[in-house]
C-alpha positions in Angstrom: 3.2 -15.7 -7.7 2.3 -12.3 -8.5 4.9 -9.3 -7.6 3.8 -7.4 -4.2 3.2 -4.1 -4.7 2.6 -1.2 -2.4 -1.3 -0.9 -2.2 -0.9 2.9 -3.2 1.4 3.0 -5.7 -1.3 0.1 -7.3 -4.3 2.4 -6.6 -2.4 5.4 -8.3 -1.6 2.5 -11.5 -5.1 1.1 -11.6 -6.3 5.0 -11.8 -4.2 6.2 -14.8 -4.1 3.0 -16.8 -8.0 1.7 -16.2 -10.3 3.8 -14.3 -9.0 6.9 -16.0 -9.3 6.1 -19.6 -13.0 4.8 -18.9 -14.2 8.2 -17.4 -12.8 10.1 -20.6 -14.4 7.6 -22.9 -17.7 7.6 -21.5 -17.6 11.2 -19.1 -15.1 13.3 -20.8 -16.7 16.5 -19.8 -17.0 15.3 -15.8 -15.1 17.2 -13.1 -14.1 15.1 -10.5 -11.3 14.0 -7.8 -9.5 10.8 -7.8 -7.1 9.7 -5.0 -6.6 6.5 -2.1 -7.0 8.4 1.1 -9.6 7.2 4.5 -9.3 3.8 5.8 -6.7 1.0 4.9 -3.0 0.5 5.9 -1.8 1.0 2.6 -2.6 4.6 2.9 -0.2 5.3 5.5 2.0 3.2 3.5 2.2 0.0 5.9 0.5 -2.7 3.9 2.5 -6.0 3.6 1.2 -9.3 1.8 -0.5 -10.0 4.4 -2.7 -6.9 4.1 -4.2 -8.0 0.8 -6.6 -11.2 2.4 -9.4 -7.8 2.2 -10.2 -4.5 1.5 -6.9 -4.4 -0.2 -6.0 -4.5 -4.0 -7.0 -2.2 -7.2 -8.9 0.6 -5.4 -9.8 3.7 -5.0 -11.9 6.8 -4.2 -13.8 9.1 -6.6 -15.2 12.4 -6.0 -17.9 13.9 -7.7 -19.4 17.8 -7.3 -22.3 17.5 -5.7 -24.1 18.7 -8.8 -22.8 15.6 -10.5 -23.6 13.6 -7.8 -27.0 12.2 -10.6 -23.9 10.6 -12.7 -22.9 8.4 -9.7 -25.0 5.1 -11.0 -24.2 5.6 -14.6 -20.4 5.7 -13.4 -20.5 2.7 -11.3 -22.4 0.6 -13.6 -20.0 1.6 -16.9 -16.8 0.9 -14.4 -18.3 -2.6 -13.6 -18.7 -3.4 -17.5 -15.7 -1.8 -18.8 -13.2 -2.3 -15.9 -10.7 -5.2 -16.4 -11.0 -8.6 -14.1 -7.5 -8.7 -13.0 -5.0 -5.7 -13.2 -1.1 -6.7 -12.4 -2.3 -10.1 -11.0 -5.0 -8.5 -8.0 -8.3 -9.3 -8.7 -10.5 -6.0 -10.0 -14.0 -7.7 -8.4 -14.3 -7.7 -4.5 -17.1 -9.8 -2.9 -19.4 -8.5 -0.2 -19.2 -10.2 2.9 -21.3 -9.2 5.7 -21.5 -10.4 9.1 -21.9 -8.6 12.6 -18.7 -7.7 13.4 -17.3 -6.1 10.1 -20.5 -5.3 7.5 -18.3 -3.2 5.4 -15.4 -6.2 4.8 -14.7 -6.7 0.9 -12.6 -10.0 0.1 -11.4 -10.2 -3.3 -12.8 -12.5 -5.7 -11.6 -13.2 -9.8 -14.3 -13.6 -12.3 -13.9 -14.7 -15.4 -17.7 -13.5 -17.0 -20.1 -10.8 -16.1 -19.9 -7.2 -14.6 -17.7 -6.8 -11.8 -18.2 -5.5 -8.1 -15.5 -3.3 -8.3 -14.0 -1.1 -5.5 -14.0 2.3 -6.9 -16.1 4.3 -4.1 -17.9 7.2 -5.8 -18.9 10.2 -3.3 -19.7 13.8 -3.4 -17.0 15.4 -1.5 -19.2 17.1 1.2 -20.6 13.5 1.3 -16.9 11.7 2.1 -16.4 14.0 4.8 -18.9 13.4 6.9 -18.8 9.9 6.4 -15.2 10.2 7.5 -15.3 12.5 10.4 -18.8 13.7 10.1 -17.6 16.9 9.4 -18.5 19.3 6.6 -15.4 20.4 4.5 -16.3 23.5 3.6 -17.5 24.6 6.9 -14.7 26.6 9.5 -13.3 24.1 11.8 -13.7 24.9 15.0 -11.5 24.3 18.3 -14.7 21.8 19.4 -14.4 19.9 16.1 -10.5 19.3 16.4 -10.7 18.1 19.9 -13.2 15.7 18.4 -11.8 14.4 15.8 -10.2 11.3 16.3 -6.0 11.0 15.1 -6.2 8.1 13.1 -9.3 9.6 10.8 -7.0 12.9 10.6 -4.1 10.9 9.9 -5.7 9.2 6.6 -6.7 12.2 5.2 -3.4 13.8 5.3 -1.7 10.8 3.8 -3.8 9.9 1.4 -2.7 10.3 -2.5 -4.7 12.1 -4.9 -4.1 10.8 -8.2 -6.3 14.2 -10.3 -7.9 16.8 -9.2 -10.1 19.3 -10.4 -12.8 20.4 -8.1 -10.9 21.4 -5.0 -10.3 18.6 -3.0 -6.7 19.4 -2.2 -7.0 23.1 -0.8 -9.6 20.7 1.2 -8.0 18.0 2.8 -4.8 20.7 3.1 -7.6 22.2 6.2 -6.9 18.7 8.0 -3.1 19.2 7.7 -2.4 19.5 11.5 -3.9 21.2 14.6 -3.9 25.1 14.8 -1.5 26.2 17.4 -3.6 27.0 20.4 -5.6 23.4 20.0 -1.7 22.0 20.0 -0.4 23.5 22.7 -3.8 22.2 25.0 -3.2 18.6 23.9 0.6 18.7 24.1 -0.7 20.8 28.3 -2.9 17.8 28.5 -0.6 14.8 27.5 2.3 16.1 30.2 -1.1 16.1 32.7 -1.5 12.6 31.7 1.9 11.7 32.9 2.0 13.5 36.1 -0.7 11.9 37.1 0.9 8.4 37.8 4.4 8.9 37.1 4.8 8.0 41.0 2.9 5.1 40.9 5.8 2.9 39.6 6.8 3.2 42.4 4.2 3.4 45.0 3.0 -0.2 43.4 6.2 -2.1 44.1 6.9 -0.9 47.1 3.5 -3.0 48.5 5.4 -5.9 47.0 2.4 -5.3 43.6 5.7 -6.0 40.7 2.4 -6.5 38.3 0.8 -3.5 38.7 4.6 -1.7 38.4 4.9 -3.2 35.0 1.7 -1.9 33.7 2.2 1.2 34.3 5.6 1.4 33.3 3.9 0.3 30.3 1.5 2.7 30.3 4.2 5.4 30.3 6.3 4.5 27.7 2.9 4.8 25.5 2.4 8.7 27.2 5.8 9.1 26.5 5.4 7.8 22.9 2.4 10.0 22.2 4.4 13.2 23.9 6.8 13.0 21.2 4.5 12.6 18.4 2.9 16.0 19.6 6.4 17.4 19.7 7.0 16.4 16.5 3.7 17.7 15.2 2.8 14.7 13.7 -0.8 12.6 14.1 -0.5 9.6 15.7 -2.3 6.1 14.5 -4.3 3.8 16.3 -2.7 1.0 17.9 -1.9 -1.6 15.0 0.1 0.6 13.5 0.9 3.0 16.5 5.0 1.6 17.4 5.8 1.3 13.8 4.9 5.1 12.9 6.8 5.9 15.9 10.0 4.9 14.5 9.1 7.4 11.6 9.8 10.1 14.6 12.9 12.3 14.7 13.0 11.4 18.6 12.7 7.3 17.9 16.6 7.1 17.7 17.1 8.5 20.5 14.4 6.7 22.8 13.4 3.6 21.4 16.5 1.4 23.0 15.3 3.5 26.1 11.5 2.7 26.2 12.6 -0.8 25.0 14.6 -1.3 28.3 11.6 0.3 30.3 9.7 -2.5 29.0 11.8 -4.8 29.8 12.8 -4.0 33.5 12.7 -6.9 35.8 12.6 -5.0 38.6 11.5 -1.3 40.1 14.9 0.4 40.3 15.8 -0.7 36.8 12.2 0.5 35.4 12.4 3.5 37.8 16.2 4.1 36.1 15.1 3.5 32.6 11.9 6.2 33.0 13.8 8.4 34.4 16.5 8.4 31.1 13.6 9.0 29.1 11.7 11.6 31.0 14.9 13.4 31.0 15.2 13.5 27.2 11.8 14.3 26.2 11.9 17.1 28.7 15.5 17.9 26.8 13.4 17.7 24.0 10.3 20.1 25.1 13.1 23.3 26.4 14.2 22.7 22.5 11.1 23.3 21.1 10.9 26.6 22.9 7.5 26.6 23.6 7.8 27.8 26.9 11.2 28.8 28.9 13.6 25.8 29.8 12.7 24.0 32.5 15.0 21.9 34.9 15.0 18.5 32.8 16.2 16.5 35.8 14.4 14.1 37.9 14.2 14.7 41.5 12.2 13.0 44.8 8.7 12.9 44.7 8.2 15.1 48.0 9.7 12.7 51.0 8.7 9.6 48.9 11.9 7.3 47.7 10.4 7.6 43.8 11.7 9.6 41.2 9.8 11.6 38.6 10.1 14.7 36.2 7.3 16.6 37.7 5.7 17.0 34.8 2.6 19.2 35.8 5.4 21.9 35.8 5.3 21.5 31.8 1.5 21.3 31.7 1.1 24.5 33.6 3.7 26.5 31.7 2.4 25.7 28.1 -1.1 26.6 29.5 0.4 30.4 29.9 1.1 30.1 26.1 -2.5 29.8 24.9 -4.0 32.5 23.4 -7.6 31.5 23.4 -9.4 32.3 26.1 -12.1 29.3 25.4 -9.3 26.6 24.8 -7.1 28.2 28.0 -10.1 27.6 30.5 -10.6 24.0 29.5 -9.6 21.1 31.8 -6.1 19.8 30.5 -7.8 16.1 29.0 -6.8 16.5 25.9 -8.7 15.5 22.7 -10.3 12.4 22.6 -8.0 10.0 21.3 -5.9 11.1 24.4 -8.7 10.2 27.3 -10.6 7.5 24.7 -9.3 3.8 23.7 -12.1 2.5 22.7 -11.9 1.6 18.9 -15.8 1.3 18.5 -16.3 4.6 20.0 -13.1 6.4 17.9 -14.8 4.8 14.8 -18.0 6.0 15.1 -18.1 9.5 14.1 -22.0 10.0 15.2 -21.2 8.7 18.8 -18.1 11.2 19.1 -20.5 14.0 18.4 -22.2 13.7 21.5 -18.4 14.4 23.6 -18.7 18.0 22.4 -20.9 18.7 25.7 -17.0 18.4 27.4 -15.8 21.4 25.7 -18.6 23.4 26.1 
């Protein structure tokens, strides 16, 4: 049985011991990028055994200038001669499997003879970005482009590793670091909209006997709630496989997870009403903190003369809106960017499709 290890601390290994010395060898005069960052679990750093059934294992990413881009055959070809079969027990030789659901799945394979398919992906760096968000890195990002970009692609580019670096690519991907302040404040506006607008429908739901459509969107809030604090925390927040398990990661996690938890588990309105209410209270605790606006009342009252309590929390979108400097990202609807008003994992991996949204913020 071969040792698990973490899929980047393997990628950073397999650069410096094989990939590494081949490039010197062969291209010592080449200026390039090496690093693990994009797609896969094991670059936000929650890869288990189970992760390494595909696209998993010795891998990485290199990054050519794009006036170096002619040397990208001549590279592949001398790493699939020259690279080892194996390295620390993973196999160095992934097999293409294509079918209509996943065309880009790589399962990997040992050889024992021959050239390898190995899964160093060569790329000009303007090239990697717009594959990745179908942006150009060394354009201005605009407020238009953050709103569009989705979290989880943000996400991979600030945790990925880069193993060398000599062309630029980290005063790059630093650009994707986190939202500029005005584009925060309008999603953090937008996300306490999303909760005011059924925060009373816990309630209105049971009491017409519906205990089903209570629990969903109990549920529902708890996610809000969840995605609240990671734009408290100023932190991107993955897509849904791996969504819970950054949340824990979060400063505000200790506080409300036993909370959210017994949300979830409320077997009946006033218990799920009583549990919401705990946590509404401490991420408004948690927003007259921050300071981002002046402290608000973070009690829950009577939803006008209806027996339901909530936090009112249109209060806190419409006070964070005063704090907005632009003018263009002050006069947009409070929906957010599109990860926030978008679930739709085909859509949120599709950069092209995404592109045609900007019409909402124009």
């Amino acid at each position: 049985m071969k040792k698990f290890i973490k899929g980047k601390e393997l990628s950073r290994l397999f650069y410096f011991k094989e990939v590494k010395p081949i490039l010197d060898r062969y291209f010592p005069d080449l200026k390039y990028a090496a690093g693990l960052l994009g797609w896969g679990s094991e670059v936000l750093g929650f890869d288990t055994v189970m992760s390494t059934d595909h696209n998993w294992g010795p891998r990485l990413q290199l990054l050519l200038p794009e006036n170096r881009m002619y040397l990208k055959d001549k590279i592949d070809v001398k790493l699939s001669e020259m690279l080892p079969y194996t390295f620390m027990g993973y196999s160095t030789n992934f097999k293409r499997y294509k079918n209509t659901t996943k065309p880009t799945t790589r399962l990997p394979e040992i050889k024992k003879a021959g050239k390898i398919d190995h899964f160093v992906q060569i790329y000009g760096i303007r090239e990697f970005f717009i594959k990745h968000v179908n942006f150009d890195p060394y354009k201005e990002i605009k407020s238009v482009d953050w709103l569009q970009f989705p979290e989880q692609r943000l996400l991979t580019i600030k945790e990925g590793s880069i193993f060398h670096d000599d062309i630029g690519l980290n005063k790059i991907k630093t650009k994707f670091d986190y939202y500029p302040k005005d584009i925060w404040l309008y999603m953090l506006a937008s996300q306490w909209k999303r909760i005011s607008q059924e925060e009373a429908f816990i309630g209105r739901t049971a009491s017409v006997g519906d205990e089903l459509g209570s629990r969903i969107i109990a549920a529902r809030m708890v996610q809000e709630l969840m995605k609240l604090c990671f734009l408290m925390e100023r932190k991107y927040a993955p897509y849904s496989k791996w969504f819970g398990t950054a949340f824990q990661k979060l400063k505000s996690s200790k506080r409300l997870t036993k909370i959210l938890e017994a949300v979830i588990a409320s077997k009946s309105f006033r218990e799920r009403e009583n549990n919401l209410s705990k946590a509404y209270e401490e991420v408004a605790r948690m927003h007259n903190k921050s300071g981002i606006t002046k402290k608000l009342s973070a009690k829950v009252s009577g939803f006008h003369d209806r027996p339901f309590k909530v936090i009112d929390a249109e209060r806190f979108t419409n006070m964070i809106l005063k704090e907005i400097k632009d003018r263009d990202i002050r006069r947009l609807k409070p929906i957010g960017g599109v990860d926030q008003f978008i679930s739709s994992t085909d859509l949120l991996e599709d950069a092209e499709l995404i592109e045609k949204l900007k019409g909402l913020y124009l």
